[in-house]
C-alpha positions in Angstrom: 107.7 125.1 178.2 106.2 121.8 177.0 106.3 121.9 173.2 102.3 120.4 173.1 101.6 124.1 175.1 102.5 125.7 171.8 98.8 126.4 170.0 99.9 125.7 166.6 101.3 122.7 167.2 97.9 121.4 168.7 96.2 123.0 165.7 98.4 121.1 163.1 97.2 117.9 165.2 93.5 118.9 164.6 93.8 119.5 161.0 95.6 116.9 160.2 93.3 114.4 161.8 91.0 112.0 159.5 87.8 112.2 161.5 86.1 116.0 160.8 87.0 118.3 163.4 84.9 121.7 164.3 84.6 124.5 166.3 81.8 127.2 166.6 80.9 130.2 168.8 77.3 130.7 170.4 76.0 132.1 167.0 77.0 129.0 165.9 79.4 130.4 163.5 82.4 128.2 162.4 86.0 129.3 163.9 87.7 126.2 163.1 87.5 123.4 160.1 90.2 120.5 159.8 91.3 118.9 156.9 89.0 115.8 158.0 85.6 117.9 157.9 86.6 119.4 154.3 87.2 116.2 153.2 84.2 114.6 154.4 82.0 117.3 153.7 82.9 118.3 150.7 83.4 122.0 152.1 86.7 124.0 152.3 88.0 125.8 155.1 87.2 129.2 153.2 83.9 128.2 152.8 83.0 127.5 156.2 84.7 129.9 158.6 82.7 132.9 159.4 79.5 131.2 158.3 76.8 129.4 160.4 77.8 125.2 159.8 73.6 125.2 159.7 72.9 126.7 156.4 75.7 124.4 154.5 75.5 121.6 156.1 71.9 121.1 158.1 69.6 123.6 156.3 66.5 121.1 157.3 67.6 119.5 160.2 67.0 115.8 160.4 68.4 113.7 163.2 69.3 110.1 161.3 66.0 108.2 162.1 64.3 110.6 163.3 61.1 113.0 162.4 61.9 116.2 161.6 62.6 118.3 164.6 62.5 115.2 167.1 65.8 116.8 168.4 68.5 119.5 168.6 71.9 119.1 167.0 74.5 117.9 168.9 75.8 121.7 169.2 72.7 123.1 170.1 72.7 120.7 173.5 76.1 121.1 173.9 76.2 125.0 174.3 72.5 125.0 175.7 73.3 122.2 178.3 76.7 122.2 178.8 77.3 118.8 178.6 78.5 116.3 175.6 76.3 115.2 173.4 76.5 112.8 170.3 74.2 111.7 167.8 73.6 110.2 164.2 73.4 112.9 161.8 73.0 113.8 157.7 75.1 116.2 156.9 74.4 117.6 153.5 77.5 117.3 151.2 78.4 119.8 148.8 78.0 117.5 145.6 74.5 117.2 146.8 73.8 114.0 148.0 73.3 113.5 151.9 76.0 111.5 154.1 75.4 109.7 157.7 77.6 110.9 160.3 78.1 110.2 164.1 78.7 113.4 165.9 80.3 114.3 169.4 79.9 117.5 170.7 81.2 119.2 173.9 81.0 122.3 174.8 83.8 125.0 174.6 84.3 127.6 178.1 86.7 130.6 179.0 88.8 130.6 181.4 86.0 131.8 183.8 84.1 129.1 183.2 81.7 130.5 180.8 80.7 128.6 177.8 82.0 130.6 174.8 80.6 128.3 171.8 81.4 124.6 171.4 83.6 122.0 169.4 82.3 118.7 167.2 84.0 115.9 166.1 82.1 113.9 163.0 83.0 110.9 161.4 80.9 108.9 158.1 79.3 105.8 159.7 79.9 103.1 157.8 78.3 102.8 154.3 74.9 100.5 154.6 73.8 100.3 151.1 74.7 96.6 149.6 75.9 97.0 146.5 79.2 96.9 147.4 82.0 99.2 145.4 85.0 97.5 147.0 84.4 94.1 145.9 86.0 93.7 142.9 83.2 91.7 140.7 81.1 94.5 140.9 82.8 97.0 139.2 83.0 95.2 135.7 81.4 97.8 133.2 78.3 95.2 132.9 77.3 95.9 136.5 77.6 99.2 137.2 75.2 102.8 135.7 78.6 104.8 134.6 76.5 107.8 135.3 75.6 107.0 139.5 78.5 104.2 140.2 75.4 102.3 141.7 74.3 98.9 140.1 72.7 99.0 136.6 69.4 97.6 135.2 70.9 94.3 134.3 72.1 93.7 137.9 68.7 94.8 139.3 66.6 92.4 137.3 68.9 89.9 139.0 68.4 91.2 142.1 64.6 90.8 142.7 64.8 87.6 140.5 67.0 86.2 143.6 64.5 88.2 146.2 61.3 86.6 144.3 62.6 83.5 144.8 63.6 83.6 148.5 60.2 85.0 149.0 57.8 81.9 147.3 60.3 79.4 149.0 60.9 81.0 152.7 57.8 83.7 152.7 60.7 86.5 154.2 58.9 89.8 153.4 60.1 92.3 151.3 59.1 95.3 149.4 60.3 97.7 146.6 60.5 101.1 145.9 60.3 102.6 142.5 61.6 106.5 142.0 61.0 108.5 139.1 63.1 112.2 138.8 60.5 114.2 137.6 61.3 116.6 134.5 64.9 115.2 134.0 65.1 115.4 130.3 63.7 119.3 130.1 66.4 119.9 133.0 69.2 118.2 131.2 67.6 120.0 127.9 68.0 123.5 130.0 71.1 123.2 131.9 73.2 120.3 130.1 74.0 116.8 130.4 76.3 117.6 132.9 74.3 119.4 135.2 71.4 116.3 134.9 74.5 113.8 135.6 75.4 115.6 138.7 71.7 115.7 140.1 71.2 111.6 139.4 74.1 111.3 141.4 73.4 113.2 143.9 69.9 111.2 144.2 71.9 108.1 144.3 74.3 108.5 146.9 71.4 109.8 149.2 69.7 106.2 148.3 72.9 104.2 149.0 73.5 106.2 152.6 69.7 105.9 153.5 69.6 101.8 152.9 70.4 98.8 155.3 73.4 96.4 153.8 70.6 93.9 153.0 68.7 96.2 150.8 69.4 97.0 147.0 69.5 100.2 145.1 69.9 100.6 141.4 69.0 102.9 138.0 66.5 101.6 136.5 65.9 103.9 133.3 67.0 107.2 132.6 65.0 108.5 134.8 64.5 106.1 137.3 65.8 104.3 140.2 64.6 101.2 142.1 64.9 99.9 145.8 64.8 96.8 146.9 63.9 96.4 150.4 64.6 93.1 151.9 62.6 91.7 154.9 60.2 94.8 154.8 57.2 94.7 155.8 54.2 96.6 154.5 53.9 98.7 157.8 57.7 99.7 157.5 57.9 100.2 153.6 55.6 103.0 153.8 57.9 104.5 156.7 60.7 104.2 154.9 59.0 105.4 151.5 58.0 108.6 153.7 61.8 109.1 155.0 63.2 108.8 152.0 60.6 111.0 150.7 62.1 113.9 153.0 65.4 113.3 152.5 65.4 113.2 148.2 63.2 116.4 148.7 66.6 118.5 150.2 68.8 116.8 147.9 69.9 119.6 145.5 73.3 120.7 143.3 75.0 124.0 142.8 75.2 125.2 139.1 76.2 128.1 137.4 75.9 130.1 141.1 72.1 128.2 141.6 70.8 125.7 143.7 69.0 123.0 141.2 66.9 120.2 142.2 63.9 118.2 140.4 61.3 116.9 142.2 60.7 113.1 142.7 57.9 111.1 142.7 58.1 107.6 144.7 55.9 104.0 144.2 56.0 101.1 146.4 54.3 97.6 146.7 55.0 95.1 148.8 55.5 91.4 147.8 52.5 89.0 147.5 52.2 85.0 147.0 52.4 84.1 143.4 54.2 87.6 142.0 56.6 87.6 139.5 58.5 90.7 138.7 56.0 91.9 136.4 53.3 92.0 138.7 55.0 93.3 141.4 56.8 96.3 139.6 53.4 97.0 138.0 51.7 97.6 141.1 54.4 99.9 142.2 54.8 101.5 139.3 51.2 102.6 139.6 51.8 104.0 142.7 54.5 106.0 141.6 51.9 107.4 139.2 49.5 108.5 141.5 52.2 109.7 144.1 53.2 112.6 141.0 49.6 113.3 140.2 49.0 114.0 144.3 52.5 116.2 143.9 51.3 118.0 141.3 48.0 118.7 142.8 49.3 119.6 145.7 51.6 122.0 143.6 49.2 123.5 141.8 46.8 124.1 145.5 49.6 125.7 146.6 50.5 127.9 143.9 46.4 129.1 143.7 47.4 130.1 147.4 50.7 131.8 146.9 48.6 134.1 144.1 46.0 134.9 146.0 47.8 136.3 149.3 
């Protein structure tokens, strides 16, 4: 018999494989997780087998670039059409933060035929936010929040210096984003320094993965973060406000046996002729505050319902 007949060996192949590698039944349900899916996902094998891939890794589904529920998962068409399918996907990894991936999908049959579940290979598309960790100038201490591994203040102010000036001399739009984590120092006060590190990173890595190479991302205070989003226009800054909107609002971390997440507000402005940093961050800054006073209305509406029915 050929030695490749043998199933283990063919197993050990799977496993061993970079890409993530998995197989489910028609529930769904995960039968088989390589070494490549726990170590993009974050996920061990123990964790996954036996339990739908859904609620770990998809719990809102969100194809990359898409509105919620614009399509099914690659899976889904795969058993349900029985054909391959492939898309662009964020998978939820278990720090926390959300991670692009390109799926492929076929669909798995019996020996009659029959379509018995189906198999998924996944692979992380390649990182798009700009601030690059690889390149070796960037990781001096003076760059880099030691908290989120993303750039710092300093590097920021830089940042949108350089943007400004690009904009008054070549008029290439742009806009920013300014995101505040709402209630961070009564959650760090509550659950430990740790716990509030682990949630700003979380919230950063979902930034860097949801950005174009072109665009910047940074802390900007404690509890802050700022985008910079270059050759934006108005139109798309508020799309891209909303998506990111969405996908903050899933972000979450496991402590203690709980899933904790904060809320977060988000501001943005578009650049205008004659703005200087000031200006522009003021105007963003001010929607920022009126984005968290419609949360918290919409909050408090909500809870009046809830008490009520």
């Amino acid at each position: 018999m050929n030695a490749f007949h043998d199933f283990e060996i063919c197993r050990n192949i799977l496993e061993s494989l970079q890409i993530g590698v998995c197989v489910v039944d028609l529930e769904k349900k995960v039968v088989f997780w390589s070494d490549g899916a726990e170590r993009i996902t974050g996920h061990s094998r123990h964790e996954m087998v036996g339990h739908s891939c859904d609620n770990k890794l998809m719990p809102h589904h969100n194809p990359a670039g898409s509105q919620p529920g614009h399509s099914e998962h690659p899976l889904e068409s795969a058993i349900r059409n029985g054909k391959s399918a492939e898309a662009g996907e964020f998978f939820h990894h278990k720090a926390g933060h959300k991670i692009l991936v390109h799926i492929r999908s076929i669909p798995v049959r019996n020996t009659q035929g029959a379509i018995i579940g189906a198999a998924e290979s996944f692979e992380v598309q390649q990182q798009t936010a700009s601030f690059d960790h690889h390149d070796d100038g960037l990781k001096a201490p003076a760059c880099v929040d030691e908290v989120t591994g993303i750039a710092n203040r300093a590097i920021m102010q830089s940042h949108l210096r350089e943007t400004l000036g690009t904009f008054a001399e070549l008029k290439v739009p742009f806009g920013v984003l300014c995101l505040r984590v709402e209630g961070l120092v009564q959650f760090r006060s509550g659950f430990s320094n740790e716990a509030a590190s682990a949630l700003m990173r979380a919230f950063a890595q979902t930034l860097e993965g949801a950005l174009w190479r072109t665009d910047f991302v940074g802390r900007w205070s404690d509890d802050q973060f700022l985008v910079i989003l270059n050759g934006c226009s108005e139109d798309a800054l508020r799309a891209v406000r909303e998506r990111i909107h969405r996908m903050l609002a899933d972000d979450e971390i496991e402590w203690w046996g709980e899933k904790r997440t904060l809320p977060v507000s988000i501001g943005s402005a578009s650049a205008r002729q004659g703005d200087a940093a000031d200006s522009l961050l003021e105007r963003a800054l001010r929607s920022m505050n009126t984005d968290a006073v419609q949360r918290e209305r919409f909050a408090a509406a909500a809870g009046k319902g809830t008490s009520r029915g």
